[in-house]
N, C-alpha and C positions, 0 to 999 in steps of 0.2 A: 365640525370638520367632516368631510366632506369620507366616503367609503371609497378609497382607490382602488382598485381591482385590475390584476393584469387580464388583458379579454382574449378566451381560448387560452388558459392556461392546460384547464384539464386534456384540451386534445393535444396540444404540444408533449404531453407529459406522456396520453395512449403513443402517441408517435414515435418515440423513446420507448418504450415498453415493445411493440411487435418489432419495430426495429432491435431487438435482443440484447437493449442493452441490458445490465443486473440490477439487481431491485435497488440494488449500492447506490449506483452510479444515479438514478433514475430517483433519487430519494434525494441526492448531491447535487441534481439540478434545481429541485422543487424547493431545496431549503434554501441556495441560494440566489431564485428567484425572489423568494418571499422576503428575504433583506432590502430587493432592487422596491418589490413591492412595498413595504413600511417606508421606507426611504420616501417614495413619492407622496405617500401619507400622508410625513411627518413636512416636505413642504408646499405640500396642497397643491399639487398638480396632476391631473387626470395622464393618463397615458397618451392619450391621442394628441396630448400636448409638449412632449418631452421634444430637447432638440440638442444642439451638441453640447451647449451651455451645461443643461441638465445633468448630461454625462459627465460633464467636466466636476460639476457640484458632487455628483455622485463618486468620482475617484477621490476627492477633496473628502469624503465622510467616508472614506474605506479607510484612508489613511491615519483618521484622526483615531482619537480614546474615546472620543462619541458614538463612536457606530455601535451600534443595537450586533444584537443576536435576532436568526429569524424567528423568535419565541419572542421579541421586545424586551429581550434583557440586555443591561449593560455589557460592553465586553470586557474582560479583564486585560486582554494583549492585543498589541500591536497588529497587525494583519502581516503576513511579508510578502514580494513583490509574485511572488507564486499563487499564492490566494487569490489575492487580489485579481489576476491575472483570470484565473479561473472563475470567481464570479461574474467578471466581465464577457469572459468566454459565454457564459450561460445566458445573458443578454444575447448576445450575437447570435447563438445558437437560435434561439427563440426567436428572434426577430428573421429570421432564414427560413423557420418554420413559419411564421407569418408569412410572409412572401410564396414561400414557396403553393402555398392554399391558395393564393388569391386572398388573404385576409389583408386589411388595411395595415399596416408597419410607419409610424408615426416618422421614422431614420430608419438610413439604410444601416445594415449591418458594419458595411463598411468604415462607417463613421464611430463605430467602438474601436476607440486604438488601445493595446496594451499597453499596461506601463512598462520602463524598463525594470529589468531582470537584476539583482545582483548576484554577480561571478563569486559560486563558493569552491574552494579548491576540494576536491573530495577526498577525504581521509580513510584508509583502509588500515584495522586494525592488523598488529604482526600477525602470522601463524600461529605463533606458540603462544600468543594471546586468546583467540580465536578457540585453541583447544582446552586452554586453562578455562575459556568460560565454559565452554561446553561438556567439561569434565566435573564441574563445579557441585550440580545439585549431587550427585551421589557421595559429597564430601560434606556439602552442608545442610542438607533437608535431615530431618531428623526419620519420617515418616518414610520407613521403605517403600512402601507404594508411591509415594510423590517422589522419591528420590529419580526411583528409577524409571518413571515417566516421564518427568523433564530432563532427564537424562536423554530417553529416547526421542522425546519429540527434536531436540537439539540435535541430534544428532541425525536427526529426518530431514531438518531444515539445512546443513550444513552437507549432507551429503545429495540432497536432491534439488538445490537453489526453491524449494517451494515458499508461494506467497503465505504471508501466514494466516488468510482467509480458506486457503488448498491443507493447510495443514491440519488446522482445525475442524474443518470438516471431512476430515481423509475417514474412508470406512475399509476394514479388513479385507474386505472383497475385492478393494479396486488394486490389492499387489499381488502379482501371480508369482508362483515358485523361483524363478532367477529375481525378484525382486524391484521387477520394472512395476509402476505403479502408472496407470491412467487417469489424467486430470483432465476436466472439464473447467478450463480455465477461466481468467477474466474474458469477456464479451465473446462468452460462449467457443472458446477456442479450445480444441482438444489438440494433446500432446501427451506423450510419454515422457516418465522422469524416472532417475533411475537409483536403490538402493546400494549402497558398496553396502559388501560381506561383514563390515565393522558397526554400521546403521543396522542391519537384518538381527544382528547377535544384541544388541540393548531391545530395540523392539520385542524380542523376543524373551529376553527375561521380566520386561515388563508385564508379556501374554502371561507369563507364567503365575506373578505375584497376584495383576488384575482379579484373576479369575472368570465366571460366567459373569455377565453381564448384560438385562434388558436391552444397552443402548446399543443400537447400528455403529456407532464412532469408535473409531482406534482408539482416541485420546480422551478421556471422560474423566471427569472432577472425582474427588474421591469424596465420600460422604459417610465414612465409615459402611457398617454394616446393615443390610435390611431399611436401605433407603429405595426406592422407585428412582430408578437412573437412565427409563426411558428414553433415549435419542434426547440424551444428556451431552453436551459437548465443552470444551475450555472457552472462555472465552477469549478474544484479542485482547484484552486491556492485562485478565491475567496474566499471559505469557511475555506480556511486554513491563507490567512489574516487575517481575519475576526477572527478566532479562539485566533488567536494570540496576534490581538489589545485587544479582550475583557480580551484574561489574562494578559498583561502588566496591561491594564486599573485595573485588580483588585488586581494586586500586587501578584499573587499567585506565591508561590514559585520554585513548579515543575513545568515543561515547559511540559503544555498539548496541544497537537494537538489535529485533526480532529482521527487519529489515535490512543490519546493515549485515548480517548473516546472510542473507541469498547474497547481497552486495560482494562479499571476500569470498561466498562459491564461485562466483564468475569469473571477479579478480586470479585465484589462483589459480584455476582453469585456466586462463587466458597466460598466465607468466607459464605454467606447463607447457604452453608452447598450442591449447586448445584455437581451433581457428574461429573468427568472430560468429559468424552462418553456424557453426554447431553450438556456442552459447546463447546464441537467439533462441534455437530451437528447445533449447533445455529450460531455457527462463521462458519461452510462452510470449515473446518479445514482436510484434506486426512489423515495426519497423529496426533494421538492422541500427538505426544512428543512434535509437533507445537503446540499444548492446554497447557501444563502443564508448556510451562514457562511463561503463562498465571494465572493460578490458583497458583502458588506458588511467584508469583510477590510481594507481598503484606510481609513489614515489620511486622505490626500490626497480619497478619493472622498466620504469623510464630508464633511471640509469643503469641496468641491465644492456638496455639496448643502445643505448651512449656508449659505453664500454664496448660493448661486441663490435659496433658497425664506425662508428667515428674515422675518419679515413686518416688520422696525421695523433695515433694513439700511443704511439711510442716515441 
């Protein structure tokens, strides 16, 4: 079989790199590039020979229980139409980058169509759900130190809309005395976020239990005593455990992540009466239409505004 090789991968990848995107993102193209890549592998066609057919074959093995991982491992799950979408983006992406060089591009960009999308209605958990999670570890962690660090971080995340990439690398320095804190966001985008006086007071009995600590991070693993904790930080999978156990543990109905936490920040900002343009600016949001299926999430807010404005309500 024959060695497929996508050509000028690695400069498509520098291009994305000075261009600022995050090592994230830029790590999210390469892996699913390398699927597009195995893919032509596995049915022996060189790149400079792809045409729309190909593409076609290729959404047909996004779809299926066949498709490989970019490590050429079986997949366990279905792909959904958002993945899918995104890998094909990354195609297009790269083939634009082609073009755009003068490199040879076998199809045009254009000739990647997305699949359709399916409509999920978005679910925001209550309020008082919302607080029961976030009240949760200092009831059920046994370990005062963990207690009341997932205490605080919860309550960083629910009082600041932060990504939970922003929160776990959040360092002490970056919140000055009223509690506004400077992020350096996704695609290098700075913004201020801001502590209520109820986030500053757990934060702060957390400082207290913590104690000195080698690592630059707010929020750092606990390892007991006389471990090297070095620019030690939580990780994502942690907190999203952890998120998870606390809401089986409380029975709650909607499935809240770490995620859907900024999600009910902006939602109830936005039923407060917050205007769309000031939740953008708080979520680190480019485009304002990213906001709005944020502020209109909300069952309850709907009919809020049915009730108030409906002209023939009596």
């Amino acid at each position: 079989m024959k060695k497929i090789q996508l050509p000028d991968l690695d400069d498509f990848l520098l291009d994305l790199q000075v261009n600022n995107l995050s090592e994230k993102t830029v790590y999210s193209y390469e892996r699913d590039l390398e699927v597009f890549q195995n893919f032509l592998k596995e049915i022996n066609i060189e790149f400079d020979n792809i045409d729309k057919k190909t593409i076609l074959n290729y959404k047909a093995y996004l779809v299926s229980r066949d498709r490989k991982t970019a490590k050429s491992q079986k997949s366990k799950k279905r792909l959904s139409s958002y993945s899918i979408n995104k890998m094909l983006s990354a195609i297009r992406s790269y083939l634009k980058f082609l073009i755009d060089m003068d490199y040879k591009s076998p199809i045009s960009p254009s000739e990647i169509k997305l699949v359709k999308t399916e409509k999920k209605h978005p679910r925001v958990s209550e309020l008082e759900e919302i607080i029961k999670l976030i009240q949760f570890p200092t009831q059920f962690e046994k370990n005062k130190i963990i207690a009341l660090r997932n205490r605080a971080v919860l309550e960083t995340l629910f009082s600041t809309g932060m990504r939970i990439s922003e929160v776990i690398n959040l360092k002490k320095e970056q919140i000055d005395k009223t509690g506004r804190i400077f992020i350096m966001g996704k695609g290098k985008k700075e913004r201020f976020v801001y502590l209520t006086p109820r986030a500053q007071k757990h934060i702060k009995k957390y400082l207290e239990v913590r104690g000195i600590t080698s690592s630059s991070y707010l929020f750092i693993p606990y390892r007991g005593k006389n471990v090297n904790l070095k620019d030690k930080k939580l990780s994502p999978n942690y907190l999203e455990e952890k998120v998870k156990k606390y809401r089986e543990l409380l029975g709650l109905n909607v499935p809240v992540s770490v995620h859907g936490i900024r999600h009910a920040f902006a939602t109830y900002l936005a039923e407060s009466g917050a205007s769309p343009a000031a939740i953008q600016i708080l979520l680190g949001h480019e485009s304002l239409d990213t906001t709005t299926k944020y502020v209109h999430a909300s069952d309850r807010y709907a009919q809020k505004i049915h009730q108030k404005f409906h002209p023939l309500k009596e």
